[in-house]
N, C-alpha and C positions, 0 to 999 in steps of 0.2 A: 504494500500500500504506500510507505514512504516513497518507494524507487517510480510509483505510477504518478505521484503526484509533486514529488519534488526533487526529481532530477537525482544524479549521481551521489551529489554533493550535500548535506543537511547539517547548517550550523550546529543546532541543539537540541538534543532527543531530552525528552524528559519524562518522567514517571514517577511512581513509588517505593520506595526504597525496598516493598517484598518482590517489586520484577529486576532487581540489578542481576541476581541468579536463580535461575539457570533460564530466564527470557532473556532477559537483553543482551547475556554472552552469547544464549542463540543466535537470536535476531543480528549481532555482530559477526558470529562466526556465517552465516549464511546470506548476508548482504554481501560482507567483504568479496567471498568466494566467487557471487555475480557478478560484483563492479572490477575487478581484481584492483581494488584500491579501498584503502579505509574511509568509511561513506561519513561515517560520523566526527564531527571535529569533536564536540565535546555532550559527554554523558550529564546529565542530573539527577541526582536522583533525593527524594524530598522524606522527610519522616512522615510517621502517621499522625493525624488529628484527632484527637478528643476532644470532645464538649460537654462540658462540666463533668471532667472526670472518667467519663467511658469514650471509649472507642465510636465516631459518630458510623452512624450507617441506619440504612436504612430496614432493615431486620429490628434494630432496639426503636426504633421508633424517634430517633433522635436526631435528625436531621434537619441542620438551621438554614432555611431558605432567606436569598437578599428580601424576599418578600415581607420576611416574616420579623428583619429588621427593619424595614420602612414603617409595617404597621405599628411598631414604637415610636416612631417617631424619631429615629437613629439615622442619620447617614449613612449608607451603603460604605462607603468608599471607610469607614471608622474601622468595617472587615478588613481593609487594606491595610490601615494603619499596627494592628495589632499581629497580622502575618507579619508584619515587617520590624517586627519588635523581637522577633523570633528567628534564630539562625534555622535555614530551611533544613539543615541536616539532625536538626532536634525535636524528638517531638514535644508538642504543645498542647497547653491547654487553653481551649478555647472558652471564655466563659462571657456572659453577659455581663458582670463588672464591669470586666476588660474592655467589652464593647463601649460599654456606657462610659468608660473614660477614655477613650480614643475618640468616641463622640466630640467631648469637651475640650478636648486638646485640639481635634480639627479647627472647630471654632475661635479656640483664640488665636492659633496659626493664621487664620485667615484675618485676621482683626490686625496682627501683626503687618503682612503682605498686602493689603487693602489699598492703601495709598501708593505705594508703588510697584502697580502690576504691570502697568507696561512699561517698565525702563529696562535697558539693556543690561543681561546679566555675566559677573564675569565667572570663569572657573576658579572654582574652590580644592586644593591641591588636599584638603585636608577627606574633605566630603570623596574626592577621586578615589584619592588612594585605598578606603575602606573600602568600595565597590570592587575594586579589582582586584579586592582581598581577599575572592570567596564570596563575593557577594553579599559582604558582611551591613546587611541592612542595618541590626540593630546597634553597629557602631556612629552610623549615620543619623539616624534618630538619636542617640545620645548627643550628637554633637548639635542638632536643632534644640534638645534639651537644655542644655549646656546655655546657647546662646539666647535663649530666649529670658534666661537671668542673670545675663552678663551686663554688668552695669557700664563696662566701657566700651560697650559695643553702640553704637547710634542704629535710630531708628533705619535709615538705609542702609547701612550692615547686613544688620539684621533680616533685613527683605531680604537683599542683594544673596544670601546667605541661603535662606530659605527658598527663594523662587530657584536657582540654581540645583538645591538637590534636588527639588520639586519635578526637574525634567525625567529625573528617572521611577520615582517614588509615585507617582501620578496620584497624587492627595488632590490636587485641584485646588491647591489654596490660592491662587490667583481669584476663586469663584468670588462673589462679594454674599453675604448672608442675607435672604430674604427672611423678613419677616411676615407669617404665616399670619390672617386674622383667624381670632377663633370663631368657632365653630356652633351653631345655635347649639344644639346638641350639646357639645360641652361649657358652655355657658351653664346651660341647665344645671348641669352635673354642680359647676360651682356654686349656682345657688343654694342647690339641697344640699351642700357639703354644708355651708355658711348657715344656713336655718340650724342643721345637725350641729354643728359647735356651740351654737347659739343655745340651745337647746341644753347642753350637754351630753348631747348623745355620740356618743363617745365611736362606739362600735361604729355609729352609720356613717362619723365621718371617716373610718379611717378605710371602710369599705370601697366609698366614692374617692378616698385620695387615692388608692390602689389603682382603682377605675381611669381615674384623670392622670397618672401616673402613668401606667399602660399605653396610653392615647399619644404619651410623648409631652404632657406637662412635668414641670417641676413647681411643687407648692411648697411656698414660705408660710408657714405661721408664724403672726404675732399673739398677744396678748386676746385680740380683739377681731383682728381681719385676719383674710389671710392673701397672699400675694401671689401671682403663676408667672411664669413666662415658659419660651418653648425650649425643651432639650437642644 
């Protein structure tokens, strides 16, 4: 199928690290034999994922679709962010934490890069070299880490820094944040949360905060009110 669709010659095979043997020695010892040249430049092969703790697939019932982050109200691409926080030859654990905090790190990335997303960016010798390290992602995310509470770094530094790793990272923080109006429907929900507090009904609010939670709110209680904005 490779040799039918992409010629002699194939950058980068990739897979999971249970076909490195005895498939993909096959599939090497029996390509080569065809092209009588080595087809493949270079092999990847990735560990297995878990999600929260087991093994996902689709047998345990455990299989986290981008779908099934959106209807949180999660940026898809926060999946990208927390792969990349992980060396691919390790496995991981995947959990909704995780998610929920690469969520909020997207956002203030982008908050950071916001003002200057279209200026010309340079190379970063520091951000290169961990890429050609092995592909060592999460050295690269440390160093956005890093910079992001670097006091003597300036605001275009800091872009200048971030939009550059961004070409290979594909976060998208060039994006600018839309703000979402709410939803009659959840309106609602707030209001019967607020009557429930008010009340002291304790249990129905914290039922509805679970609710508007879910939906991809975040509520602040005060004393008296209480406050939302969006994930």
């Amino acid at each position: 199928m490779s040799l039918e669709y992409l010629d002699e010659k194939i950058d980068v095979h990739v897979g999971g690290i249970d076909l490195r043997f005895p498939h993909h020695e096959n599939e090497r010892a029996q390509t080569d034999a065809i092209t009588g040249v080595e087809t493949i430049n270079l092999w990847s092969h990735g560990e297995h994922l878990l999600f929260e703790g087991r093994k996902m697939s689709k047998s345990a019932n455990n299989v986290l679709l981008l779908e099934d982050v959106v209807a949180r109200g999660v940026d898809p691409l926060s999946i990208r962010l927390v792969l990349l926080e992980n060396r691919y030859r390790t496995q991981m654990n995947l959990t909704w934490d995780a998610i929920l905090s690469a969520h909020a790190t997207l956002k203030r990335w982008r908050s950071v890069v916001g003002p200057f997303n279209a200026i010309a960016v340079p190379d970063n010798d520091e951000v290169l070299a961990a890429l050609t390290s092995d592909l060592d992602t999460p050295h690269v995310i440390s160093i956005l880490r890093r910079a992001e509470k670097d006091p003597t770094l300036t605001q275009l530094q800091r872009a200048e820094l971030f939009l550059y790793a961004d070409k290979v990272l594909g976060l998208g923080l060039e994006r600018e944040e839309v703000l979402k109006p709410l939803t009659e429907d959840l309106a609602q929900l707030l209001n019967q949360r607020q009557i429930a507090r008010n009340e002291k009904n304790w249990k129905e609010s914290d039922r509805l905060r679970e609710i508007l939670e879910n939906s991809g709110l975040i509520i602040k209680d005060s004393a008296i009110t209480q406050e939302w904005q969006w994930r």
